[in-house]
C-alpha atoms as a printed R data frame, in Angstrom:
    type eleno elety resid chain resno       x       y      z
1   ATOM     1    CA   UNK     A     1 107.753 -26.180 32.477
2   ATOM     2    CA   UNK     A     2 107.436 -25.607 28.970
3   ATOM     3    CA   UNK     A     3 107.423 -22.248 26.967
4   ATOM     4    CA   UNK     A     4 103.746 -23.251 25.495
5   ATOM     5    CA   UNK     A     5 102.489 -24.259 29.120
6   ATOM     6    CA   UNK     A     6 103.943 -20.968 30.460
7   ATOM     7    CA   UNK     A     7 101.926 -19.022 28.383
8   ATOM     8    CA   UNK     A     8  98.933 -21.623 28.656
9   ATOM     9    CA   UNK     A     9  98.895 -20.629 32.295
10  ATOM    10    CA   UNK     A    10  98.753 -16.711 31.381
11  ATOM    11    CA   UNK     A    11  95.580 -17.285 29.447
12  ATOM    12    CA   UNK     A    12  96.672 -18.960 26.279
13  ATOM    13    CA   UNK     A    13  97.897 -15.486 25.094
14  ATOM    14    CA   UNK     A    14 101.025 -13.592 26.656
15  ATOM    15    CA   UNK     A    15 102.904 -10.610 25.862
16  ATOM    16    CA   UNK     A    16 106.566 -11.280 25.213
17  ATOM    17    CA   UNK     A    17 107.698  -8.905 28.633
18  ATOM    18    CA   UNK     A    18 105.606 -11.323 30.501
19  ATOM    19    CA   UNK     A    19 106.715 -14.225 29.290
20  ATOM    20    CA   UNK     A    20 110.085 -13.336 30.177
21  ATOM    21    CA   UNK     A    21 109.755 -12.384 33.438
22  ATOM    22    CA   UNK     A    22 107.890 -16.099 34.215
23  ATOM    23    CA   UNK     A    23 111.760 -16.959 33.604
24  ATOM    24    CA   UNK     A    24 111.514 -18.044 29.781
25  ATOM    25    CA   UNK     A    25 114.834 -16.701 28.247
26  ATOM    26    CA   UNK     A    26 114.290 -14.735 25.192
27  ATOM    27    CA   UNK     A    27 116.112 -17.693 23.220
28  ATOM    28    CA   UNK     A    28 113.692 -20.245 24.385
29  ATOM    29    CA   UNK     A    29 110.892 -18.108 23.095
30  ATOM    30    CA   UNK     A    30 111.969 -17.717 19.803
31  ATOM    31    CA   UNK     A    31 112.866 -21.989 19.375
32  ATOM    32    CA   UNK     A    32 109.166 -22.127 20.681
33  ATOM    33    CA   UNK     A    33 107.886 -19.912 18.365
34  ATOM    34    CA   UNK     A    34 109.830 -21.567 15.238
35  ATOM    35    CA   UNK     A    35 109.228 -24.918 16.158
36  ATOM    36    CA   UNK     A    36 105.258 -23.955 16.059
37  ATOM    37    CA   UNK     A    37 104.733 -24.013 19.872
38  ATOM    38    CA   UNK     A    38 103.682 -20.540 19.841
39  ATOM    39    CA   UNK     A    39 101.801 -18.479 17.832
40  ATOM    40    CA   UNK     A    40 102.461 -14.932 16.947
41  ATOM    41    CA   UNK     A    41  99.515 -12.972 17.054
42  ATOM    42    CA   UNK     A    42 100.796  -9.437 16.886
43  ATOM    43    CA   UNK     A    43 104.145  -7.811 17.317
44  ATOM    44    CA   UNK     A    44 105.618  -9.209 20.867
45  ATOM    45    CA   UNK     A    45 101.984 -11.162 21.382
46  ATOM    46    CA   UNK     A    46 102.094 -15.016 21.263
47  ATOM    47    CA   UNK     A    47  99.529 -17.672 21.954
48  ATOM    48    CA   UNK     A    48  99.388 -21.292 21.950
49  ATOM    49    CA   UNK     A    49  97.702 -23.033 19.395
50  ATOM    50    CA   UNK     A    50  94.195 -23.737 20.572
51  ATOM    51    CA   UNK     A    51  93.662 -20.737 22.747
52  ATOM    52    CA   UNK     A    52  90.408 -18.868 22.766
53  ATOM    53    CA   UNK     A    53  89.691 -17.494 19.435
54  ATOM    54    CA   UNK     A    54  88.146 -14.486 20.720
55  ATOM    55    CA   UNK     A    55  91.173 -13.507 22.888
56  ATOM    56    CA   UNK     A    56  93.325 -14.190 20.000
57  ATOM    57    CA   UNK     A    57  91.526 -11.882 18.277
58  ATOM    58    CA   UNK     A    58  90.811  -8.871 20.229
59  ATOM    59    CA   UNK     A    59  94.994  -9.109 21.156
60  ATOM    60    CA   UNK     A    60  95.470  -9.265 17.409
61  ATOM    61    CA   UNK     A    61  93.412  -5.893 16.809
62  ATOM    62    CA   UNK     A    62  95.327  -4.516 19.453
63  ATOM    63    CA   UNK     A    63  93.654  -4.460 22.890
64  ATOM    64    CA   UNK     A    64  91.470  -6.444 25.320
65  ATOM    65    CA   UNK     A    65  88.547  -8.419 24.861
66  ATOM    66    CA   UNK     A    66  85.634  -6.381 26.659
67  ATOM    67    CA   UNK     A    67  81.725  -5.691 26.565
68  ATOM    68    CA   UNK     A    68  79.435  -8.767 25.442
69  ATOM    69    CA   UNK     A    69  82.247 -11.009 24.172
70  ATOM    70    CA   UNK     A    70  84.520 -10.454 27.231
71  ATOM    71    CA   UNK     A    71  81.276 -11.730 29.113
72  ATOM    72    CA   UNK     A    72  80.776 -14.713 27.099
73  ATOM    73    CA   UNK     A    73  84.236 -15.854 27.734
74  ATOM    74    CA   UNK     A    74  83.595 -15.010 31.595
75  ATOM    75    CA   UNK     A    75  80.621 -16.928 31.731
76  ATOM    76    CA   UNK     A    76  78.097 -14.286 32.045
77  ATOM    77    CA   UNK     A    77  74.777 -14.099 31.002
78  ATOM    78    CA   UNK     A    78  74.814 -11.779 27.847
79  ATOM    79    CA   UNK     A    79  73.122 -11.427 24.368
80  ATOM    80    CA   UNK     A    80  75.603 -11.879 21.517
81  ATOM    81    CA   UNK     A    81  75.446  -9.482 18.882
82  ATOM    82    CA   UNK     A    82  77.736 -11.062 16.578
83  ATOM    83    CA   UNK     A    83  80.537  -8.908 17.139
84  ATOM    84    CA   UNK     A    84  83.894  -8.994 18.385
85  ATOM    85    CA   UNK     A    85  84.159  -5.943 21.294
86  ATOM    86    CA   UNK     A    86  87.614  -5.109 21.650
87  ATOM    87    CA   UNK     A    87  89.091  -2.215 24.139
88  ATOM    88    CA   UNK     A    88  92.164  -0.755 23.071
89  ATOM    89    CA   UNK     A    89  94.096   2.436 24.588
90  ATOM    90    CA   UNK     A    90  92.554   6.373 23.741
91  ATOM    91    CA   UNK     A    91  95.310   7.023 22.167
92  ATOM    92    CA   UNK     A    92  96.099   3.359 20.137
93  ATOM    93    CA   UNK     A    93  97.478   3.398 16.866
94  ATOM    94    CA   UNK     A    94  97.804   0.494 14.023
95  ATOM    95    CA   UNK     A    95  94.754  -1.085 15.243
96  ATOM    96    CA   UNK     A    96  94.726  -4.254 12.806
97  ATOM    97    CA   UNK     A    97  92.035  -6.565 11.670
98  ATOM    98    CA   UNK     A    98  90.871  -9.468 13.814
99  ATOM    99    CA   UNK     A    99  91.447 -11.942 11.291
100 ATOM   100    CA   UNK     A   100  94.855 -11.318  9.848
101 ATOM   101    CA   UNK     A   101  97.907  -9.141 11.482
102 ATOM   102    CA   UNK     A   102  98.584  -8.321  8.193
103 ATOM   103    CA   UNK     A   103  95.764  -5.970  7.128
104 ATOM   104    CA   UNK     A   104  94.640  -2.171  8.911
105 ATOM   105    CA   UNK     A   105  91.230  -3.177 10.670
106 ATOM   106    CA   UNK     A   106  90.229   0.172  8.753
107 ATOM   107    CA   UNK     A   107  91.084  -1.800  5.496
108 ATOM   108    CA   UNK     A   108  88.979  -4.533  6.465
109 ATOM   109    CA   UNK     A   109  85.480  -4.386  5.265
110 ATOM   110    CA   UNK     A   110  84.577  -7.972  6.800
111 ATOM   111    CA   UNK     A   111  85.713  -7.018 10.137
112 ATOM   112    CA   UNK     A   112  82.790  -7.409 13.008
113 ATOM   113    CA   UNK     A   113  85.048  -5.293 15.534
114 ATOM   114    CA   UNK     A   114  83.211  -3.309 17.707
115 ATOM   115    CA   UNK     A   115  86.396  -1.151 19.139
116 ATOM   116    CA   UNK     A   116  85.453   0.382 22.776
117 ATOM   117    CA   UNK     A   117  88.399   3.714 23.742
118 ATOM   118    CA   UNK     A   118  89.281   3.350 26.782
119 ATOM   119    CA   UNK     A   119  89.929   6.938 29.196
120 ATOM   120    CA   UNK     A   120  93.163   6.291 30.108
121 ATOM   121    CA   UNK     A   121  96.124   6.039 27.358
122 ATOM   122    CA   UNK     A   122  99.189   3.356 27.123
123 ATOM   123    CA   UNK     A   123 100.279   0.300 26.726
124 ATOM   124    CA   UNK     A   124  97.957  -2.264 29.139
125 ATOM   125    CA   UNK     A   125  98.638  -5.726 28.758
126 ATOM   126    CA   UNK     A   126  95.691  -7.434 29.844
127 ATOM   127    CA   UNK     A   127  93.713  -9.579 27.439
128 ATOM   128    CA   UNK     A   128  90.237  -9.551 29.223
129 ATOM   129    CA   UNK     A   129  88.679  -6.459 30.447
130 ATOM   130    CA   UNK     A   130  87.528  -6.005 34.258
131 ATOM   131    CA   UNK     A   131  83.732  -7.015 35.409
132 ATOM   132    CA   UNK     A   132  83.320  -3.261 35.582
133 ATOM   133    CA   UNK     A   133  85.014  -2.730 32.197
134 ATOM   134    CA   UNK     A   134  82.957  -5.167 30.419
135 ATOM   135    CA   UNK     A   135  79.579  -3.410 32.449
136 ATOM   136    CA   UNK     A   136  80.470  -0.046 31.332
137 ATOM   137    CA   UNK     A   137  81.794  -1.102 27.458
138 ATOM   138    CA   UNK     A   138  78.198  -3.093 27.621
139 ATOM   139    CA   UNK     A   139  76.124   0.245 28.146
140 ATOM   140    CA   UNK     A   140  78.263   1.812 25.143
141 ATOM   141    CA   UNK     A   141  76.489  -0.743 22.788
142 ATOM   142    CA   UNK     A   142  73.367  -2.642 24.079
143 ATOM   143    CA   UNK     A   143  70.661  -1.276 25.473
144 ATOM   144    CA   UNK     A   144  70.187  -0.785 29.398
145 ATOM   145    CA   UNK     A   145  68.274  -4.157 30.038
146 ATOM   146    CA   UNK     A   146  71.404  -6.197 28.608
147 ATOM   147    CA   UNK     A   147  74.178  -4.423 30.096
148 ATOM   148    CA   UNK     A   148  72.430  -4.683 33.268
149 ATOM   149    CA   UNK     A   149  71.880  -8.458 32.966
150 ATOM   150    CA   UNK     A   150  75.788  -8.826 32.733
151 ATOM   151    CA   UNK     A   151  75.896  -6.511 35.753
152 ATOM   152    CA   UNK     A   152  73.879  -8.705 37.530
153 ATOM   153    CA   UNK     A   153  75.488 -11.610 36.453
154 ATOM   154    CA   UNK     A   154  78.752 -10.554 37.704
155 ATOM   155    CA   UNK     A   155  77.297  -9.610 41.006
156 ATOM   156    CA   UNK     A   156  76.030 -12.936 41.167
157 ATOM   157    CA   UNK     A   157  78.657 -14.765 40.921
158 ATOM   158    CA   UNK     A   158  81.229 -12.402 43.102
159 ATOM   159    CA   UNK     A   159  83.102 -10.948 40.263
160 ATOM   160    CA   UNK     A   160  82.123  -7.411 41.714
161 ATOM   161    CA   UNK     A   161  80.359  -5.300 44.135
162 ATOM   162    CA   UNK     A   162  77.489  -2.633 43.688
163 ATOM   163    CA   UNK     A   163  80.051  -0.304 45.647
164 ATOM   164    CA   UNK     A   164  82.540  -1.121 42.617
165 ATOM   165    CA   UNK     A   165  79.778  -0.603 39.898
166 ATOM   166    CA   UNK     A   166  78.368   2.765 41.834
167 ATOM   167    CA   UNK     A   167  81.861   3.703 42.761
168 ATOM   168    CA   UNK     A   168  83.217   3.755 38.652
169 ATOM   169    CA   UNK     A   169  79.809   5.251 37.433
170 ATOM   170    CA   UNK     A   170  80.339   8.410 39.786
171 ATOM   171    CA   UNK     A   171  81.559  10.602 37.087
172 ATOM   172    CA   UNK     A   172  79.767   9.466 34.219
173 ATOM   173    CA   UNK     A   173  76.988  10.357 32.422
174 ATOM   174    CA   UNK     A   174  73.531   9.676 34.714
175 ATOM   175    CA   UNK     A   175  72.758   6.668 32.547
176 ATOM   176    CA   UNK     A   176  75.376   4.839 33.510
177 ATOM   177    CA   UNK     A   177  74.569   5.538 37.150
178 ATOM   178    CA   UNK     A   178  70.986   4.834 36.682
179 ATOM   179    CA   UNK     A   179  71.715   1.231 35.679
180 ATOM   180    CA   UNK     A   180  74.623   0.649 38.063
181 ATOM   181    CA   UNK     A   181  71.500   1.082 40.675
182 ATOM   182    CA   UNK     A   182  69.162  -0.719 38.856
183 ATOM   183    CA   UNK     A   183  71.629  -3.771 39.172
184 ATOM   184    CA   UNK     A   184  70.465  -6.601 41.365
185 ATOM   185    CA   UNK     A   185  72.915  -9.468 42.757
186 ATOM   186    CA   UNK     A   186  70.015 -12.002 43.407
187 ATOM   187    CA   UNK     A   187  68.900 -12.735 39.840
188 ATOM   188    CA   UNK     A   188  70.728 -15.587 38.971
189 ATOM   189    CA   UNK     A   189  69.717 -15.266 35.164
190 ATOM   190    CA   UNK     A   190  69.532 -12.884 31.962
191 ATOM   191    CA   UNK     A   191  65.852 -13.890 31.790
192 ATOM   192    CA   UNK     A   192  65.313 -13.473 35.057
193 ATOM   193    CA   UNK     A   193  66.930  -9.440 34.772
194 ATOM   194    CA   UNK     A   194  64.631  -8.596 31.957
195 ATOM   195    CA   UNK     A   195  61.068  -9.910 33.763
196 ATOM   196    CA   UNK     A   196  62.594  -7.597 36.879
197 ATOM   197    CA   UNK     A   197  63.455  -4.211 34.917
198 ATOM   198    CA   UNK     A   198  60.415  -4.792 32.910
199 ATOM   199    CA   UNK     A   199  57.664  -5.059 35.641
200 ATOM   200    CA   UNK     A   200  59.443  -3.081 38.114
201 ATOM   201    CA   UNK     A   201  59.557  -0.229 35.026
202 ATOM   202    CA   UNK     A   202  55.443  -0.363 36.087
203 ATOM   203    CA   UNK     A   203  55.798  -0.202 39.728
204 ATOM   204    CA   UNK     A   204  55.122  -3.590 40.206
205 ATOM   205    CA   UNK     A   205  56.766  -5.012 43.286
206 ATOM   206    CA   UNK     A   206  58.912  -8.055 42.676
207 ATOM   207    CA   UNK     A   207  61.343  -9.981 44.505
208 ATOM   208    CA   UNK     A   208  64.302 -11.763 42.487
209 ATOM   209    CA   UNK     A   209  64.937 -15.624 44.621
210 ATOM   210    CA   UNK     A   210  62.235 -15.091 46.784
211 ATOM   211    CA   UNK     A   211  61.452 -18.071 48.830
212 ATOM   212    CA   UNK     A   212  58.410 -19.907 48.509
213 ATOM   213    CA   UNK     A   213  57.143 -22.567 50.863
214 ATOM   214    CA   UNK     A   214  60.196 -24.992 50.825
215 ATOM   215    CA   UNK     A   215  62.269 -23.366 48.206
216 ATOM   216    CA   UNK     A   216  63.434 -20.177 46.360
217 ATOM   217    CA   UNK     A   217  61.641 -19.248 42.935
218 ATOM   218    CA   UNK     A   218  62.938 -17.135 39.820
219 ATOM   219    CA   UNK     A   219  61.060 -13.839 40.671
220 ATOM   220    CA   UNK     A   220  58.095 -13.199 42.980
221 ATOM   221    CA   UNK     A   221  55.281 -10.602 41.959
222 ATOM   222    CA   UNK     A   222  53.970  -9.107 45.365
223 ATOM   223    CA   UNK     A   223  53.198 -12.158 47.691
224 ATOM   224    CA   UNK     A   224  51.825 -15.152 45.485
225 ATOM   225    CA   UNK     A   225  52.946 -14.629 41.686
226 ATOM   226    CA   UNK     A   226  55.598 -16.997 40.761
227 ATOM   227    CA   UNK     A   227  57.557 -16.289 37.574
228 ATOM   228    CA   UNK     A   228  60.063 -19.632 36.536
229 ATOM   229    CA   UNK     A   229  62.447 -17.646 34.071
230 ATOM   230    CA   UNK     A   230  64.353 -20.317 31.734
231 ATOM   231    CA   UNK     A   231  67.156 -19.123 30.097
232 ATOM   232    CA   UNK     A   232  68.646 -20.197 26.342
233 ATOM   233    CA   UNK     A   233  70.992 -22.963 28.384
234 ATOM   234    CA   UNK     A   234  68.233 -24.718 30.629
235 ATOM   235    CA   UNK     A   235  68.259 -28.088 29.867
236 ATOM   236    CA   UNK     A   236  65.642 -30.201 30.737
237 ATOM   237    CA   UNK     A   237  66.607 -33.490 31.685
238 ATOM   238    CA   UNK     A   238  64.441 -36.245 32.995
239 ATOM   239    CA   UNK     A   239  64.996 -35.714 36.749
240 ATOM   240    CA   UNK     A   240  65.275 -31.472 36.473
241 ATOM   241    CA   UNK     A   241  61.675 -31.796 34.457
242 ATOM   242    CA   UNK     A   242  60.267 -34.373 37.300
243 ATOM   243    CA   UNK     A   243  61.975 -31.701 39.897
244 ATOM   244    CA   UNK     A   244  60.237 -28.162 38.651
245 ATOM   245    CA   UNK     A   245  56.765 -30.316 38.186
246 ATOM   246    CA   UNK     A   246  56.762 -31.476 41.513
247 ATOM   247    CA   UNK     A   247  58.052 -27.773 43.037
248 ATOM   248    CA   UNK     A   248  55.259 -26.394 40.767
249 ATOM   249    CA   UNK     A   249  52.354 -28.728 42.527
250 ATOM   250    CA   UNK     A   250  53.614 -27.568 46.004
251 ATOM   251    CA   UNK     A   251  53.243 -24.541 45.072
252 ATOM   252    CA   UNK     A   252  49.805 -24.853 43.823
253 ATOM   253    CA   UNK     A   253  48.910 -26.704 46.659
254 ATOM   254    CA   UNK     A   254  49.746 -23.860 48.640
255 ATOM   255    CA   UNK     A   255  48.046 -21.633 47.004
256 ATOM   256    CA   UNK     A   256  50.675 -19.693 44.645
257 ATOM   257    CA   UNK     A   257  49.976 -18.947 41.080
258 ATOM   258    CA   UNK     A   258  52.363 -19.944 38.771
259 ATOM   259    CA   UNK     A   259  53.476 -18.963 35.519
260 ATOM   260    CA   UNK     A   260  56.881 -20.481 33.510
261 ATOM   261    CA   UNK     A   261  58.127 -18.000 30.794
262 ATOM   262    CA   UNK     A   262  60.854 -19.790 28.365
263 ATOM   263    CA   UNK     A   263  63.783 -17.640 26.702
264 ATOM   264    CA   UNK     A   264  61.878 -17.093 23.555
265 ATOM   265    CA   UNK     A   265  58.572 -15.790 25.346
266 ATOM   266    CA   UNK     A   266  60.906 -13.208 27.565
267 ATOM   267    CA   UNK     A   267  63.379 -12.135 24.893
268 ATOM   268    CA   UNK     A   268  60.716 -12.373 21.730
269 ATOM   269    CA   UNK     A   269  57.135 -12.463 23.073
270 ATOM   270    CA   UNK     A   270  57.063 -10.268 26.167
271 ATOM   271    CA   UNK     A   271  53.666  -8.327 25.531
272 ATOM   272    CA   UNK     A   272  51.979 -11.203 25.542
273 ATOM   273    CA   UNK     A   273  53.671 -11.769 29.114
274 ATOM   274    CA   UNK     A   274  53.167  -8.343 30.499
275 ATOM   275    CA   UNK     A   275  49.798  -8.267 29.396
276 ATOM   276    CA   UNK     A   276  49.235 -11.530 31.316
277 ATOM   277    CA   UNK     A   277  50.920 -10.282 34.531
278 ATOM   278    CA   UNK     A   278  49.614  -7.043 34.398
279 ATOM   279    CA   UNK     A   279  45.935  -7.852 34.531
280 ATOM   280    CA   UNK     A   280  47.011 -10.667 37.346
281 ATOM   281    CA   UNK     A   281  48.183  -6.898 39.013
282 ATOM   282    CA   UNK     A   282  45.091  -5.619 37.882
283 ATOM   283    CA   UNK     A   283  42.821  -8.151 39.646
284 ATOM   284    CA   UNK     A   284  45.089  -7.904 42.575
285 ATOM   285    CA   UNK     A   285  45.475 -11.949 42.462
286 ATOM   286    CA   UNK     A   286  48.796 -11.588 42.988
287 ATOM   287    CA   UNK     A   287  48.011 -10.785 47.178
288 ATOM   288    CA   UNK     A   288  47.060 -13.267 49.826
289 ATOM   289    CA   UNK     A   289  43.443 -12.326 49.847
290 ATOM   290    CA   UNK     A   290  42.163 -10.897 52.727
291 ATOM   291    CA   UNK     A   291  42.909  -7.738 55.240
292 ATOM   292    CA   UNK     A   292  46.872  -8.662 55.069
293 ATOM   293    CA   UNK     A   293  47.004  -8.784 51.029
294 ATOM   294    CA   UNK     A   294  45.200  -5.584 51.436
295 ATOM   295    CA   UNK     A   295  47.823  -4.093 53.535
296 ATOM   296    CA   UNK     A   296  50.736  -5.209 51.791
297 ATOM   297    CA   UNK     A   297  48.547  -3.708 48.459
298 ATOM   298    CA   UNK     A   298  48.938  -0.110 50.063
299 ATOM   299    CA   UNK     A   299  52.929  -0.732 51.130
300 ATOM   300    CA   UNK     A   300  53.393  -1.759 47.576
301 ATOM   301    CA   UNK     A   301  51.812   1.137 46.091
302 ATOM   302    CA   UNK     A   302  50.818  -0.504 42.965
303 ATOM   303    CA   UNK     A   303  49.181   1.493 40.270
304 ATOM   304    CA   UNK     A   304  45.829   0.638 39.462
305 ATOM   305    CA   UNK     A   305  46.612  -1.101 36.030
C-alpha cells in the first residue's frame, strides 16, 4: 500500500506518529512528501491532496474539526454559519490561521475560525470531534433549536445515545442538560426538530414519525394534524412528487388534515405557520371529533390558545 493511500484510509489527514505506526518508515514519508504525495499541513500533519478542505483546515489551526462544520462533514442536519469551528486543547499554543501555516490565526483578520477550548489539555490527535463533542461545541455557538437538531440527527442515525448526551451534560451548566432532554431520536430532519421544539414550547402535543393510516408522517399534532417538514435537500423528482400526492389523498380520505411546510416557511416564515397551527389547536380540529377526541383533549392538556 502506498504512503498517500495509508493516510487516505486515516481520513485524508494523519499525524506523522500515526503514520508510522501503520508501518510507513519515516524515509518513505519524507520521498512521499517531496515527491508531492503528501501534503504538509502543519508541523508532523500531512494530507493527501484532495482531502476535505475543512479537515485540512481545522488540523492546520491546530485541532479538530467540531460544532456545525464537524456535522456537515458527518452528514448531519445543521445550519451553516459560515464559519470554520475548530476544537483545539485548553491549554494550545501557536494556533495558526486556517488558510496558511505560515501566519498566527491572531494575525489573520480574514480568518472565519470559530475556536471551541476543550476541558481537558494535550496533545489529541483526532481530526473530527465526537457526536457528543460536536452537540456540546454546537450549544457554545447556535442557539438551542440548532444544536438540538444535530443532536437529533445523530441520534437518528446511531452515532449516539440519549444516555451518552445526558450522561456528558451531568456537570454542566442546566442549559446544556435542558437540551440534551429536549433531544428526540425519531425526527429524521432539521425541519422536522424546529416544528417539534417550537409547538411543543406551547404545550402542544406532537408526535415526531407518527404513523398514519398506511405510513409514517413528519410530525403529528394530537391525533389528526399532519405536518410534511421538507428540508433544504428534498428533491422532488417525478415519482417522490407522484408518491407524497398520492400519501397526501389517503390521508385526506381518511380524514387527516394536512399541511406541507417547505425549508424556507420553517426556517424564515414560521409565524405565519404557528399562527396557522395554533388556531387549528384553538378550534380543537386537530382531535377525532367526538367523546374520544374529547378525552384525548384532557390527557393532552392543551392550553386553550
Amino acid at each position: 500500500m502506498s504512503v498517500a493511500a495509508v493516510v487516505g484510509s486515516m481520513g485524508g489527514v494523519a499525524h506523522r506518529t500515526d503514520i508510522l505506526e501503520r508501518g510507513v518508515t519515516a524515509h518513505e514519508l519524507g520521498r512521499a512528501r517531496h515527491s508531492g504525495e503528501l501534503l504538509r499541513v502543519r508541523r508532523a500533519w500531512y494530507a493527501v491532496p484532495g482531502a476535505p478542505s475543512a479537515i485540512v483546515r481545522a488540523v492546520r489551526v491546530g485541532g479538530a474539526l467540531t460544532g456545525p462544520s464537524a456535522a456537515h462533514h458527518r452528514g448531519l442536519w445543521t445550519v451553516d454559519d459560515g464559519r470554520l469551528h475548530v476544537s483545539v486543547a485548553r491549554n494550545a499554543s501557536r494556533l495558526r490561521s486556517d488558510r496558511t501555516r505560515f501566519l498566527d490565526l491572531s494575525s489573520d483578520a480574514e480568518s472565519t475560525v470559530c475556536v471551541h477550548w476543550r476541558k481537558s489539555p494535550g496533545a489529541d490527535r483526532r481530526i473530527v470531534s465526537t457526536p457528543v463533542e460536536i452537540f456540546l461545541h454546537a450549544l457554545e455557538c447556535q442557539n438551542d433549536e440548532q444544536a438540538i437538531a444535530i443532536a437529533d440527527s445523530a441520534l437518528n442515525r446511531g452515532l449516539v445515545t440519549l444516555d451518552e448526551l445526558r450522561e456528558a451534560t451531568r456537570d454542566l451548566p442546566r442549559r446544556y442538560a435542558r437540551a440534551a432532554a429536549r433531544a428526540d431520536p425519531r425526527s429524521e430532519s432539521g425541519t422536522e426538530t424546529f416544528v417539534r421544539l417550537r409547538l411543543a414550547a406551547h404545550g402542544i402535543h406532537v408526535t415526531p414519525q407518527a404513523r398514519c393510516g398506511s405510513g409514517r408522517v413528519d410530525v403529528l399534532v394530537g391525533e389528526r394534524l399532519v405536518i410534511e417538514c421538507h428540508s433544504r435537500a428534498h428533491h422532488t423528482g417525478i415519482e417522490n412528487y407522484a408518491r407524497d400526492r398520492e400519501r397526501e389523498m389517503a390521508l385526506i380520505d381518511e380524514n387527516y388534515l394536512t399541511m406541507t411546510l417547505s425549508y424556507e416557511q420553517v426556517m424564515f416564515d414560521w409565524d405565519r405557520a404557528e399562527s396557522i397551527i395554533r388556531g387549528i389547536v384553538a378550534r380543537r380540529d386537530h382531535l377525532w371529533p367526538g367523546a374520544r377526541g374529547r378525552a384525548q383533549f384532557r390527557k393532552y392538556s392543551l392550553p386553550r390558545l
